[in-house]
Predicted model as a PDB file, atoms N, CA, C, CB and O in Angstrom, pLDDT in the B-factor column:
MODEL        1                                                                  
ATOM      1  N   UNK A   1      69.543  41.162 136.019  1.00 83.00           N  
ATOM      2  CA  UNK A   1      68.832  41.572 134.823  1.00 83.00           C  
ATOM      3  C   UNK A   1      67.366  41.806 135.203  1.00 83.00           C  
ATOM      4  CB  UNK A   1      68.967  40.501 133.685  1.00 83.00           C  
ATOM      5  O   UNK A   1      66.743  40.941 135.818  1.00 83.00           O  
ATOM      6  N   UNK A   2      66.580  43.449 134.691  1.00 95.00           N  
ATOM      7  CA  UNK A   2      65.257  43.445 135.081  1.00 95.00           C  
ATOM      8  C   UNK A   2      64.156  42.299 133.820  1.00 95.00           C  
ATOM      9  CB  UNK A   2      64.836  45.285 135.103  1.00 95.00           C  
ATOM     10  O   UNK A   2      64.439  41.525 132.906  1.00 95.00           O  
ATOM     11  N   UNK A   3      62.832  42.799 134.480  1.00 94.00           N  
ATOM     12  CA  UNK A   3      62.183  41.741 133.761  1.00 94.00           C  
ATOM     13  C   UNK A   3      62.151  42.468 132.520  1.00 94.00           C  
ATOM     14  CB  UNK A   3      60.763  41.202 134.319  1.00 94.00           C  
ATOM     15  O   UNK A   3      62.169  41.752 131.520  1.00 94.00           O  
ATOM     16  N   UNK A   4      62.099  43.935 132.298  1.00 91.00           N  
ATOM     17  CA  UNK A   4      62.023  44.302 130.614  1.00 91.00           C  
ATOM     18  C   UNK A   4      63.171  43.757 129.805  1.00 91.00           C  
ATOM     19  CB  UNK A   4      62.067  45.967 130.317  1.00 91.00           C  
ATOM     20  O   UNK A   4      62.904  43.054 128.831  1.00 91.00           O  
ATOM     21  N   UNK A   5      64.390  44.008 130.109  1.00 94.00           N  
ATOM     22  CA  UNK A   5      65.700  43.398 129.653  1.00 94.00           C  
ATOM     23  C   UNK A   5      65.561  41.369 129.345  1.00 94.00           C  
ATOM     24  CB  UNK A   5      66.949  43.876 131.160  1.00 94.00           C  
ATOM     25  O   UNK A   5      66.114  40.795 128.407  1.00 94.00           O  
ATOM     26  N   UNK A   6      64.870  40.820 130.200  1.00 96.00           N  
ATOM     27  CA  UNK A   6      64.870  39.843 129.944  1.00 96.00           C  
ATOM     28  C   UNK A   6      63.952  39.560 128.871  1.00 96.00           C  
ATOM     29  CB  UNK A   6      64.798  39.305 130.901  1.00 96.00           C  
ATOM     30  O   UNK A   6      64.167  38.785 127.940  1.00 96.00           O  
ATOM     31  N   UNK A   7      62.831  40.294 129.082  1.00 93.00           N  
ATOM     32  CA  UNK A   7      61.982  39.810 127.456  1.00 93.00           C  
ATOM     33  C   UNK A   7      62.424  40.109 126.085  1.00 93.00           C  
ATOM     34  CB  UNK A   7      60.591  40.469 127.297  1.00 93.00           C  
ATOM     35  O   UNK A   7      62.320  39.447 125.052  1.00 93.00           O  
ATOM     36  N   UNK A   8      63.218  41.882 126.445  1.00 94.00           N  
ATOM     37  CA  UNK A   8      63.905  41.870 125.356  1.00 94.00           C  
ATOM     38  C   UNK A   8      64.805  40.343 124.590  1.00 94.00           C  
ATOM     39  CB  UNK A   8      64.773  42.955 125.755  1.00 94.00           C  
ATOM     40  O   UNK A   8      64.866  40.020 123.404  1.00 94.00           O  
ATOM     41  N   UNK A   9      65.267  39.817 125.535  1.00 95.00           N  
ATOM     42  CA  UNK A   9      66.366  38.859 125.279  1.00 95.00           C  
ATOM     43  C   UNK A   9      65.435  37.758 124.622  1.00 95.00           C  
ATOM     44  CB  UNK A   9      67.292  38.349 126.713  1.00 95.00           C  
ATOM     45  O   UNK A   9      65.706  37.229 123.544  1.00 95.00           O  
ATOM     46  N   UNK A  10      64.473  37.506 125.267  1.00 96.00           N  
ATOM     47  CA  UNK A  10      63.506  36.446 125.135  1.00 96.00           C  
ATOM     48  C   UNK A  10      62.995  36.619 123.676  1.00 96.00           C  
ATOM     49  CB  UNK A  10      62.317  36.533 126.263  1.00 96.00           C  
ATOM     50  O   UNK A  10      62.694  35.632 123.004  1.00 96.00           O  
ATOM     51  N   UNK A  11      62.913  37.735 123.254  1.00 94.00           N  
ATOM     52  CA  UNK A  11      62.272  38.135 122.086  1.00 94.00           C  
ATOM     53  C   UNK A  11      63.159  37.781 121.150  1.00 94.00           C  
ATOM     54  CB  UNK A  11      61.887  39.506 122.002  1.00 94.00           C  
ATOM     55  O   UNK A  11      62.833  36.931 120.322  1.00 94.00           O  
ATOM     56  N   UNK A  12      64.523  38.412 121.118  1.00 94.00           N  
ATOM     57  CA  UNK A  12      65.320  38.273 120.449  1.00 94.00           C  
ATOM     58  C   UNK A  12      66.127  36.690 120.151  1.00 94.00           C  
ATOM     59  CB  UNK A  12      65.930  39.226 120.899  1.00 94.00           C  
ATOM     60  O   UNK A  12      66.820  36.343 119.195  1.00 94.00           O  
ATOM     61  N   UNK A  13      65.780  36.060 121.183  1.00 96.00           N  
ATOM     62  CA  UNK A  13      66.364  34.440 121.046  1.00 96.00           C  
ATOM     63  C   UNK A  13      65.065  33.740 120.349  1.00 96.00           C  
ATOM     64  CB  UNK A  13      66.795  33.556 122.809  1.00 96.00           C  
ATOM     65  O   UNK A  13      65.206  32.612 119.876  1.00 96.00           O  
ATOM     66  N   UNK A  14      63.876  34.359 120.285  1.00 95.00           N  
ATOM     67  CA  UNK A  14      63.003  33.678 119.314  1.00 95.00           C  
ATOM     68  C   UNK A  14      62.710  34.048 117.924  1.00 95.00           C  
ATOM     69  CB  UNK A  14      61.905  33.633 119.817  1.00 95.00           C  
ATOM     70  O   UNK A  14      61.873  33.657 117.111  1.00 95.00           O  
ATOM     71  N   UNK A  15      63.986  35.226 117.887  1.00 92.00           N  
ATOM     72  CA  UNK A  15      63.855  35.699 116.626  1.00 92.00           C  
ATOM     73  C   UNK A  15      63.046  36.781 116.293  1.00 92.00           C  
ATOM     74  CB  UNK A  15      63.514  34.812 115.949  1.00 92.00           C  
ATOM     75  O   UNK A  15      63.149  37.249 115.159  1.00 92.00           O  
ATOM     76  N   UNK A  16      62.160  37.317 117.186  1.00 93.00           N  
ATOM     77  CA  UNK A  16      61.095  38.575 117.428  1.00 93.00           C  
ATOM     78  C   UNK A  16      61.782  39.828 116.983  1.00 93.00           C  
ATOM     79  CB  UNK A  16      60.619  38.791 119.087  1.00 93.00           C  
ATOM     80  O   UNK A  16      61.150  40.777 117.446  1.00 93.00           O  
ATOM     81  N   UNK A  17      62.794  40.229 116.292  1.00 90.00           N  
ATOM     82  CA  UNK A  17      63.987  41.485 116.269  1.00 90.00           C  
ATOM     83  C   UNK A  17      62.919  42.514 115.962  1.00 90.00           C  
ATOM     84  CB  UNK A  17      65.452  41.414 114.924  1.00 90.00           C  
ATOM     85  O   UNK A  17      63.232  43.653 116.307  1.00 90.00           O  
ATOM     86  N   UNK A  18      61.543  42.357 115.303  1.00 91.00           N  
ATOM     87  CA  UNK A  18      60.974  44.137 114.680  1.00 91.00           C  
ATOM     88  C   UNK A  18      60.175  43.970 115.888  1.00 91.00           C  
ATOM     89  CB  UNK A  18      59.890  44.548 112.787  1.00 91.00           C  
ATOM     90  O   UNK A  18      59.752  45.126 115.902  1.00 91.00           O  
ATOM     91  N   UNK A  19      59.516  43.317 117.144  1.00 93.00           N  
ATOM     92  CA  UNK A  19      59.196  43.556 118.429  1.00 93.00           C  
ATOM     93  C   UNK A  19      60.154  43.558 119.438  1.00 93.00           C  
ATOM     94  CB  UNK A  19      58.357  42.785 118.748  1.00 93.00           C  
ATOM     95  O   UNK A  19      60.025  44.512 120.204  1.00 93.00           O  
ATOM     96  N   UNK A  20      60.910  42.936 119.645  1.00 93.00           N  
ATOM     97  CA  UNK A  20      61.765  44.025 120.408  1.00 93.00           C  
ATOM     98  C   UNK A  20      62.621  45.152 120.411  1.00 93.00           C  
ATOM     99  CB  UNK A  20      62.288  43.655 120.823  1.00 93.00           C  
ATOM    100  O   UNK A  20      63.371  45.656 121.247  1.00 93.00           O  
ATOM    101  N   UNK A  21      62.230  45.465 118.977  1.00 92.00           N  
ATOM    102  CA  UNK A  21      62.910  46.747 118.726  1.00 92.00           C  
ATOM    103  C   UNK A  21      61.609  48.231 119.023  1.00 92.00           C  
ATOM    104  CB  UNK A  21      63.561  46.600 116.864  1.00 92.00           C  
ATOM    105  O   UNK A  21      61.878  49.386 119.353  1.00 92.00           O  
ATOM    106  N   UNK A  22      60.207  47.602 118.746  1.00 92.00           N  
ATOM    107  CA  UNK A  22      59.107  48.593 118.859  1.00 92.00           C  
ATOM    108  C   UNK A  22      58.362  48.505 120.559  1.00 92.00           C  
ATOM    109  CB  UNK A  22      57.897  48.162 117.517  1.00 92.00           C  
ATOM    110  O   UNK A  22      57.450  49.177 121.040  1.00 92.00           O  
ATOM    111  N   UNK A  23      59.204  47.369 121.171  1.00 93.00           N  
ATOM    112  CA  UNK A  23      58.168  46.906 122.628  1.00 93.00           C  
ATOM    113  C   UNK A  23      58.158  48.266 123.858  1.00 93.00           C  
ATOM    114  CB  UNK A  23      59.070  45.174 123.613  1.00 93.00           C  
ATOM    115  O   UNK A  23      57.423  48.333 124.843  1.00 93.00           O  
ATOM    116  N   UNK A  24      59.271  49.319 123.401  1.00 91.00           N  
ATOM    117  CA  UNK A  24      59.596  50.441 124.487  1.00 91.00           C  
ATOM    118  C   UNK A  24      58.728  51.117 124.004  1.00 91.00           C  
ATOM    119  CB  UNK A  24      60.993  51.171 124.669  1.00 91.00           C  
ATOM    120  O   UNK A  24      58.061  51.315 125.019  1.00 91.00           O  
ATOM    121  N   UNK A  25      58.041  51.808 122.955  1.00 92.00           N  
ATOM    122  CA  UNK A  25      57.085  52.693 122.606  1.00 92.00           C  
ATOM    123  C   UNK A  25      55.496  52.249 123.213  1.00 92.00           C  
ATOM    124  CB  UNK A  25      57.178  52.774 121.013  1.00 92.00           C  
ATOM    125  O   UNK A  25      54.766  52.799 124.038  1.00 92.00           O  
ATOM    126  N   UNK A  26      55.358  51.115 122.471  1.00 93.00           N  
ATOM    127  CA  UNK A  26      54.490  50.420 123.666  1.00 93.00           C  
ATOM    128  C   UNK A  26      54.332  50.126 124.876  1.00 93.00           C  
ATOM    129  CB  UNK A  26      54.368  49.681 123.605  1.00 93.00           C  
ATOM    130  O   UNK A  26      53.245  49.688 125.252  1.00 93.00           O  
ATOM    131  N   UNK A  27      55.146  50.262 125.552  1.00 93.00           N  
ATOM    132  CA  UNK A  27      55.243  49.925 126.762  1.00 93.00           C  
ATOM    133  C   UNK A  27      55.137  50.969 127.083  1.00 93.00           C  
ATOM    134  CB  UNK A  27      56.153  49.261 127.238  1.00 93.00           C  
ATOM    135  O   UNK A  27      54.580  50.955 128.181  1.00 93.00           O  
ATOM    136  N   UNK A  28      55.448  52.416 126.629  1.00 93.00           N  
ATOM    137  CA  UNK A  28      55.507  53.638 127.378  1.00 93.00           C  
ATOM    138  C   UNK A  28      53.676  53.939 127.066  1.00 93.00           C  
ATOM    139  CB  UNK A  28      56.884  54.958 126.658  1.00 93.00           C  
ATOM    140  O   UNK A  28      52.885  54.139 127.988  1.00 93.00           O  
ATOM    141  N   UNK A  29      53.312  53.912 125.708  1.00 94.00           N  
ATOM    142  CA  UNK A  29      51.863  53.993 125.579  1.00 94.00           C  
ATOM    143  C   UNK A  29      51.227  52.616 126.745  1.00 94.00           C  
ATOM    144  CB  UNK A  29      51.433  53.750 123.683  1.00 94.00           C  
ATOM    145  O   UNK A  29      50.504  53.293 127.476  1.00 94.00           O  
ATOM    146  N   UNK A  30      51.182  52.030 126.956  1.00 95.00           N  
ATOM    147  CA  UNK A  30      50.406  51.394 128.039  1.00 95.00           C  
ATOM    148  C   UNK A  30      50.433  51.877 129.314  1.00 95.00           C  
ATOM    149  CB  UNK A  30      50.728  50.180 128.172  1.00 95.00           C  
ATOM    150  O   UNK A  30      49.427  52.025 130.007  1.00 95.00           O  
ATOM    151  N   UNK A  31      52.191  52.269 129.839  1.00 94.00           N  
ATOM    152  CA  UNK A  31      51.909  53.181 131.173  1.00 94.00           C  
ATOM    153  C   UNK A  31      51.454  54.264 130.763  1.00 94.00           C  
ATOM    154  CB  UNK A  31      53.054  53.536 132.089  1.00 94.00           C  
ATOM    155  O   UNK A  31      51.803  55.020 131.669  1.00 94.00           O  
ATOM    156  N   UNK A  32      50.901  54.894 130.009  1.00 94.00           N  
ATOM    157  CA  UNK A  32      50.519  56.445 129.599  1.00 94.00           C  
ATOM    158  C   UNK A  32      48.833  56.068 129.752  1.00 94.00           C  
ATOM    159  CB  UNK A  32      51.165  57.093 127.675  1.00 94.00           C  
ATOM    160  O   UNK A  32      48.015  56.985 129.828  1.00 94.00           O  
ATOM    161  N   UNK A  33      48.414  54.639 129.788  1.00 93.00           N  
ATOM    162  CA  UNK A  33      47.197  54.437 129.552  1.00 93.00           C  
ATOM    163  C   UNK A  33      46.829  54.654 128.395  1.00 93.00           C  
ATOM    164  CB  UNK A  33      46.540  54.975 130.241  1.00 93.00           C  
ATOM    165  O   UNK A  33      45.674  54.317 128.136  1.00 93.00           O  
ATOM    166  N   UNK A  34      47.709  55.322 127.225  1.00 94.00           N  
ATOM    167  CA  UNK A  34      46.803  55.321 126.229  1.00 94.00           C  
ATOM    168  C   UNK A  34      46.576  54.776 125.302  1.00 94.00           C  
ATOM    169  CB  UNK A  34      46.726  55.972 125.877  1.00 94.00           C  
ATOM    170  O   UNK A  34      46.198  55.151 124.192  1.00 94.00           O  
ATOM    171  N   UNK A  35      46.988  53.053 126.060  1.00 95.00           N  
ATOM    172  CA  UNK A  35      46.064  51.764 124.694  1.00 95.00           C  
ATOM    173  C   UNK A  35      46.111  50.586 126.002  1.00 95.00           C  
ATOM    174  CB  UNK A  35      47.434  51.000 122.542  1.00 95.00           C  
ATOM    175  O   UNK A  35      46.802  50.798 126.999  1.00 95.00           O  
ATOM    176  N   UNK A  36      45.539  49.724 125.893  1.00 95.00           N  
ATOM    177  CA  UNK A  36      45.684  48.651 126.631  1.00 95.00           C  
ATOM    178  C   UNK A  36      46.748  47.461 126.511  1.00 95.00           C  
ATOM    179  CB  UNK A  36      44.604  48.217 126.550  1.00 95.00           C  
ATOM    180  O   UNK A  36      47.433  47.206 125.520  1.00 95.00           O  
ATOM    181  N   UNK A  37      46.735  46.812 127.694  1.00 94.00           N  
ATOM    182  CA  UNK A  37      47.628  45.640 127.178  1.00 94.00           C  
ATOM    183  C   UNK A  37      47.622  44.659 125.477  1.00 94.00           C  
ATOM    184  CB  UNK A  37      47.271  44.617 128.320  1.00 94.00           C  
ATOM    185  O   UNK A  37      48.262  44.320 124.481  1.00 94.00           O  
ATOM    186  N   UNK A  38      46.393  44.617 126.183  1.00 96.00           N  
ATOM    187  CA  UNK A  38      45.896  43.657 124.786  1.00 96.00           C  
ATOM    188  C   UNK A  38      45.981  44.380 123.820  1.00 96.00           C  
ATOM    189  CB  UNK A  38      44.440  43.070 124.677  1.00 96.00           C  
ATOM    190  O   UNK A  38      45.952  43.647 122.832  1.00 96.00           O  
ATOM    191  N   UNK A  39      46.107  45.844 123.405  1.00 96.00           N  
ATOM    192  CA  UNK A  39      46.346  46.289 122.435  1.00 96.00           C  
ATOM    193  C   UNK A  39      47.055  46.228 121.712  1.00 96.00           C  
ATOM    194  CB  UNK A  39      46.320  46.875 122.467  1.00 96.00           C  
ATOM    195  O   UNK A  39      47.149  45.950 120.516  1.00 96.00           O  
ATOM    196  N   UNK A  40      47.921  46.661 122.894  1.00 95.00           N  
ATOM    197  CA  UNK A  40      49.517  46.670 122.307  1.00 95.00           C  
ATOM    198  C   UNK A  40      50.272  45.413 122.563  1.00 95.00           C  
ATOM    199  CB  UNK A  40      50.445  47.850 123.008  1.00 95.00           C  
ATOM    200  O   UNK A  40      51.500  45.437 122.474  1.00 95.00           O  
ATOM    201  N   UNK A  41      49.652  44.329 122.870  1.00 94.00           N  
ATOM    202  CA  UNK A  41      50.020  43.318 121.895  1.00 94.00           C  
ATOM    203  C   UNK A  41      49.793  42.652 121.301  1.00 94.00           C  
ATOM    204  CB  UNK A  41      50.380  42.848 121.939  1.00 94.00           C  
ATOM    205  O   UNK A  41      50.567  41.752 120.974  1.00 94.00           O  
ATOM    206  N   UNK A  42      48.083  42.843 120.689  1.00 95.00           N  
ATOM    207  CA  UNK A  42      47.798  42.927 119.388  1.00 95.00           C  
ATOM    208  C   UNK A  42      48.435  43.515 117.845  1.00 95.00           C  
ATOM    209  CB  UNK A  42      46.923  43.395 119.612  1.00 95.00           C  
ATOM    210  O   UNK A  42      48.564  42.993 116.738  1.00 95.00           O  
ATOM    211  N   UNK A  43      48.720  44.755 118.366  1.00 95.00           N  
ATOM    212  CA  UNK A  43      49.255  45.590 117.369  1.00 95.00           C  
ATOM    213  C   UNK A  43      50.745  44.849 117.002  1.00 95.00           C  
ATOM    214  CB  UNK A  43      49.362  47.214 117.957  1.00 95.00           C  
ATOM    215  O   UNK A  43      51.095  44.671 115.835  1.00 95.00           O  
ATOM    216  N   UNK A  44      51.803  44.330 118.510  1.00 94.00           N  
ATOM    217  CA  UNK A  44      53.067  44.248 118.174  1.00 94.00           C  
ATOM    218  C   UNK A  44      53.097  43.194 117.194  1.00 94.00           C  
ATOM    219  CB  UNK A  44      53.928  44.055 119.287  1.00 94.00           C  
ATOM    220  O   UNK A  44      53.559  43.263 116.055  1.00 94.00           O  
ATOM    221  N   UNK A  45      52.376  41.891 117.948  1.00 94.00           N  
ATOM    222  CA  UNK A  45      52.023  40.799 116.984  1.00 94.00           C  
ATOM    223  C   UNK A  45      51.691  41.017 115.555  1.00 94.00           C  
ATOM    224  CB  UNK A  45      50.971  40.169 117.465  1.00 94.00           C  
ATOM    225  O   UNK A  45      52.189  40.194 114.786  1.00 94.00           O  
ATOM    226  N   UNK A  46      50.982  41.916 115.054  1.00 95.00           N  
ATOM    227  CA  UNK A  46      50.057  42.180 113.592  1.00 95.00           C  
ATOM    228  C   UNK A  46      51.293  42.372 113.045  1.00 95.00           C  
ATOM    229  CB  UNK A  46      48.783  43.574 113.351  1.00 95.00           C  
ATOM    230  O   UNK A  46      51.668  41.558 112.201  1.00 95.00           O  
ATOM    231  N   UNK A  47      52.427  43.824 113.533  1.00 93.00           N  
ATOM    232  CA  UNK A  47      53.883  44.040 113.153  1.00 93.00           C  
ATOM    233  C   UNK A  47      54.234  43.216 113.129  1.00 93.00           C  
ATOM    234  CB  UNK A  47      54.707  44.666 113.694  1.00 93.00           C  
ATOM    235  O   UNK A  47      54.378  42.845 111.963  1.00 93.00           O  
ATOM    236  N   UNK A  48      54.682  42.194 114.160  1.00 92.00           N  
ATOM    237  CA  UNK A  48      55.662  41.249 113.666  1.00 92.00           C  
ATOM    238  C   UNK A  48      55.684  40.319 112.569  1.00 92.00           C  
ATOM    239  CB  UNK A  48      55.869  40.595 114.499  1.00 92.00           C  
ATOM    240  O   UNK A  48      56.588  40.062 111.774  1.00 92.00           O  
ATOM    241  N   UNK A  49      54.167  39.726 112.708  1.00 94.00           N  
ATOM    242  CA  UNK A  49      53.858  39.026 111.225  1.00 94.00           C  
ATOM    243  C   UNK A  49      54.369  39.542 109.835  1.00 94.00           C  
ATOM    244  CB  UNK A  49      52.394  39.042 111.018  1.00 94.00           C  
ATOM    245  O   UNK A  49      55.155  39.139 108.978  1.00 94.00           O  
ATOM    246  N   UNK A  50      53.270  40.991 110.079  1.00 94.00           N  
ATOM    247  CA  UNK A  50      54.039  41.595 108.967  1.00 94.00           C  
ATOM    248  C   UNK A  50      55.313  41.544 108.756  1.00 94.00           C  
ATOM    249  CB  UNK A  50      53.895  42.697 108.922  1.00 94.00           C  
ATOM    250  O   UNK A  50      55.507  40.697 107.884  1.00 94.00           O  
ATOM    251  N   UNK A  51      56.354  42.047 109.128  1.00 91.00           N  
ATOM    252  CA  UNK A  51      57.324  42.494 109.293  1.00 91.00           C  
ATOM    253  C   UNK A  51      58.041  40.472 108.627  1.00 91.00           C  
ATOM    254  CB  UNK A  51      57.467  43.396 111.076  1.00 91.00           C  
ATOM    255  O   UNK A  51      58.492  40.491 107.482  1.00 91.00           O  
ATOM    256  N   UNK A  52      58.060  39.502 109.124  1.00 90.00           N  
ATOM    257  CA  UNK A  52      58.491  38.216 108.848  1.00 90.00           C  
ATOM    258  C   UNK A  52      57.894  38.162 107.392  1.00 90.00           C  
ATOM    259  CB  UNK A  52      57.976  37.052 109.939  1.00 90.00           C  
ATOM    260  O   UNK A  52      58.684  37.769 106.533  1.00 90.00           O  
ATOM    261  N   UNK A  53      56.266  38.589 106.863  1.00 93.00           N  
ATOM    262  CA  UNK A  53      56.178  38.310 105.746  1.00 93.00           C  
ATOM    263  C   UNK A  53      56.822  38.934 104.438  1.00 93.00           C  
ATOM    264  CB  UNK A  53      55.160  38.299 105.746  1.00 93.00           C  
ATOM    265  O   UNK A  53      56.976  38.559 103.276  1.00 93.00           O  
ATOM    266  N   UNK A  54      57.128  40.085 105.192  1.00 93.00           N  
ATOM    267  CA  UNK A  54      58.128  40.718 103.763  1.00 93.00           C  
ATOM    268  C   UNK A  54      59.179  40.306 104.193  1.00 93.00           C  
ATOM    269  CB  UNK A  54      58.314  42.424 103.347  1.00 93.00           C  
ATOM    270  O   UNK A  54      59.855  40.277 103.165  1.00 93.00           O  
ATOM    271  N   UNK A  55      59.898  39.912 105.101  1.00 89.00           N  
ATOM    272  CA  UNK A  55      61.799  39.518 104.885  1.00 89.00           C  
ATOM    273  C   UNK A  55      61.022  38.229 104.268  1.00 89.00           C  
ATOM    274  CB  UNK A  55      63.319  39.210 106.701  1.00 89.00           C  
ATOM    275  O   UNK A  55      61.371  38.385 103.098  1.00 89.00           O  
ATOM    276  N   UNK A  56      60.329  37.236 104.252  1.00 89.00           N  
ATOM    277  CA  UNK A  56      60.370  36.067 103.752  1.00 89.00           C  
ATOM    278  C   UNK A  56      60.157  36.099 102.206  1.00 89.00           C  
ATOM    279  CB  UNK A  56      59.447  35.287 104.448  1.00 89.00           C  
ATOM    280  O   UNK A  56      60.565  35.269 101.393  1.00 89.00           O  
ATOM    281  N   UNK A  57      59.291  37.453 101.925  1.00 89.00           N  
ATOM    282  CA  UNK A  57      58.966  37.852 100.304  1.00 89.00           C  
ATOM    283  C   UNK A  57      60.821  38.366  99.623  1.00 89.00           C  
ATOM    284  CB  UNK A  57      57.452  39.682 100.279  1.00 89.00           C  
ATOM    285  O   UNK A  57      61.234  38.301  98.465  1.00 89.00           O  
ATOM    286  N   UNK A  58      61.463  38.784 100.730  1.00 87.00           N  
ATOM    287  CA  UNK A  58      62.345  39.830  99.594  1.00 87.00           C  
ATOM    288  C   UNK A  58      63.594  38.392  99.782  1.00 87.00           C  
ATOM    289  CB  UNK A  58      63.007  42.126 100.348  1.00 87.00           C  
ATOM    290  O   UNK A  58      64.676  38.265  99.209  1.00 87.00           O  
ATOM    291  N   UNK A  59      62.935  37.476 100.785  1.00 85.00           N  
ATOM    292  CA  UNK A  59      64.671  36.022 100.434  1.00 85.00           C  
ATOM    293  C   UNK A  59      64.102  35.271  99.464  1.00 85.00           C  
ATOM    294  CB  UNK A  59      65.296  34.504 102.000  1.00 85.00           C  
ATOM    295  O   UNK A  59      64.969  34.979  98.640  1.00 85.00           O  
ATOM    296  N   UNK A  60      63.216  34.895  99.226  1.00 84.00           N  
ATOM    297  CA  UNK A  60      62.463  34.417  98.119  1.00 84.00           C  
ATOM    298  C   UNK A  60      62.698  35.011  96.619  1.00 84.00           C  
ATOM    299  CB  UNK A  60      61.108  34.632  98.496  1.00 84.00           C  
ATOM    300  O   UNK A  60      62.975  34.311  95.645  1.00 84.00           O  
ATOM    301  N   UNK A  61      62.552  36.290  96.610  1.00 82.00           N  
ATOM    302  CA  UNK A  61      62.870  37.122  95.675  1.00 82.00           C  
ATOM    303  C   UNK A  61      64.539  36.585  95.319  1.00 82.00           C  
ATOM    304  CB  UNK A  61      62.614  38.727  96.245  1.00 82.00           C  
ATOM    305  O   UNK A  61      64.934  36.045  94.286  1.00 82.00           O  
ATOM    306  N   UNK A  62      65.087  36.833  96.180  1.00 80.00           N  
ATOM    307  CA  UNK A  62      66.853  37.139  96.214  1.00 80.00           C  
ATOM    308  C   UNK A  62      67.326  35.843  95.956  1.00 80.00           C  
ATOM    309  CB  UNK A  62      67.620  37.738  97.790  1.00 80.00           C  
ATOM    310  O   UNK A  62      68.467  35.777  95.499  1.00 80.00           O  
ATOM    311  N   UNK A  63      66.612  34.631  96.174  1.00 76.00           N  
ATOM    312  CA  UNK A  63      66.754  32.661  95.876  1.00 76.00           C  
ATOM    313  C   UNK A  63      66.336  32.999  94.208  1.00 76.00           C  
ATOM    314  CB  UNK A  63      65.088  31.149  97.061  1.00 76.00           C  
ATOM    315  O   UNK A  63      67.125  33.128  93.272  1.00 76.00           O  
ATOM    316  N   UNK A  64      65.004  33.081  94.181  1.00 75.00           N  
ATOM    317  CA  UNK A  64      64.290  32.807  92.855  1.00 75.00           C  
ATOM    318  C   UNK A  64      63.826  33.871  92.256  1.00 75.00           C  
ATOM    319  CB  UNK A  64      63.219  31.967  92.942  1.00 75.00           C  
ATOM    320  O   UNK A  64      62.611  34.055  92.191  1.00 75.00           O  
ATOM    321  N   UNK A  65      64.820  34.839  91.661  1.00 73.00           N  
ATOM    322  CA  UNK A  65      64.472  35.822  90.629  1.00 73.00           C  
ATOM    323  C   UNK A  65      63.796  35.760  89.516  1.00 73.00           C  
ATOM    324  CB  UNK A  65      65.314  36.233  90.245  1.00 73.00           C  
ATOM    325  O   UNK A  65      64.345  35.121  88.619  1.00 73.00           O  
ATOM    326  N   UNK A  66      62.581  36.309  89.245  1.00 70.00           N  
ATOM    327  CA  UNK A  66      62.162  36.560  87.872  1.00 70.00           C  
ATOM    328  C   UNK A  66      62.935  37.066  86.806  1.00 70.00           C  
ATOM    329  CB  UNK A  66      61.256  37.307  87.904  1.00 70.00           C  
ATOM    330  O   UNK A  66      63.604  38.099  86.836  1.00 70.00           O  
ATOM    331  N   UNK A  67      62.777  36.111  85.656  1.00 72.00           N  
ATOM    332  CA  UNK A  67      63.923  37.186  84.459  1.00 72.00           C  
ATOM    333  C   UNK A  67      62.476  37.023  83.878  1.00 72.00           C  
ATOM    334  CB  UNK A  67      65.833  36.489  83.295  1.00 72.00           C  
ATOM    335  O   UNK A  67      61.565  36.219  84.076  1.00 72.00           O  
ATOM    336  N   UNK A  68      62.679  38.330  82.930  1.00 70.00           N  
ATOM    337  CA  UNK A  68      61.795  38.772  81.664  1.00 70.00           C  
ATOM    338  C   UNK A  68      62.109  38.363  80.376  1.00 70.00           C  
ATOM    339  CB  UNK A  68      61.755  40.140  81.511  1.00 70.00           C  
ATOM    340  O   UNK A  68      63.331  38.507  80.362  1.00 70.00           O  
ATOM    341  N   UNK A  69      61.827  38.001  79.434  1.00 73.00           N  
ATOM    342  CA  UNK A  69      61.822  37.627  78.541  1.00 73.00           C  
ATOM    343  C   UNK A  69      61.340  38.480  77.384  1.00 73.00           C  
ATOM    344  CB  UNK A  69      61.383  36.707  78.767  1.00 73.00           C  
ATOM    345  O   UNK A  69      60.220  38.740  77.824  1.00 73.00           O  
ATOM    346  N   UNK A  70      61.401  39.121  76.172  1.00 66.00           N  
ATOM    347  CA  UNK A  70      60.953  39.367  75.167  1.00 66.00           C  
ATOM    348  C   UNK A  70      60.998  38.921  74.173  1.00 66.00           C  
ATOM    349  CB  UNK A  70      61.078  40.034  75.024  1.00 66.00           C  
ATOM    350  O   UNK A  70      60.382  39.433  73.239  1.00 66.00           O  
TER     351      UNK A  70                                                      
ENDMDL                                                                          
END                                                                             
């Protein structure tokens, strides 16, 4: 197994699924030079957060529904 394949895995056993699904675009923009390391994994990180704070908004939602009342 190469080392990209293994982080994939690594990612995915920590639960990372919306970065290792975006880490090949990045990775191709870093060998392209056109963002830095730290960029792009700045950026993946900012995604991933994001990305955990809405699945955690829409199970929340789907547990504890608002009803309306009139």
């Amino acid at each position: 197994m190469n080392q990209y394949q293994k982080l994939i895995d690594n990612l995915t056993k920590l639960n990372l699924h919306h970065m290792a699904a975006s880490i090949m675009d990045y990775r191709q923009q870093v060998n392209d030079s056109q963002i830095s390391f730290s960029e792009a994994l700045l950026e993946l990180t900012d995604k991933e957060i994001a990305y955990q704070q809405q699945e955690s908004l829409k199970r929340r939602m789907v547990l504890y529904p608002v009803k309306f009342t009139h």
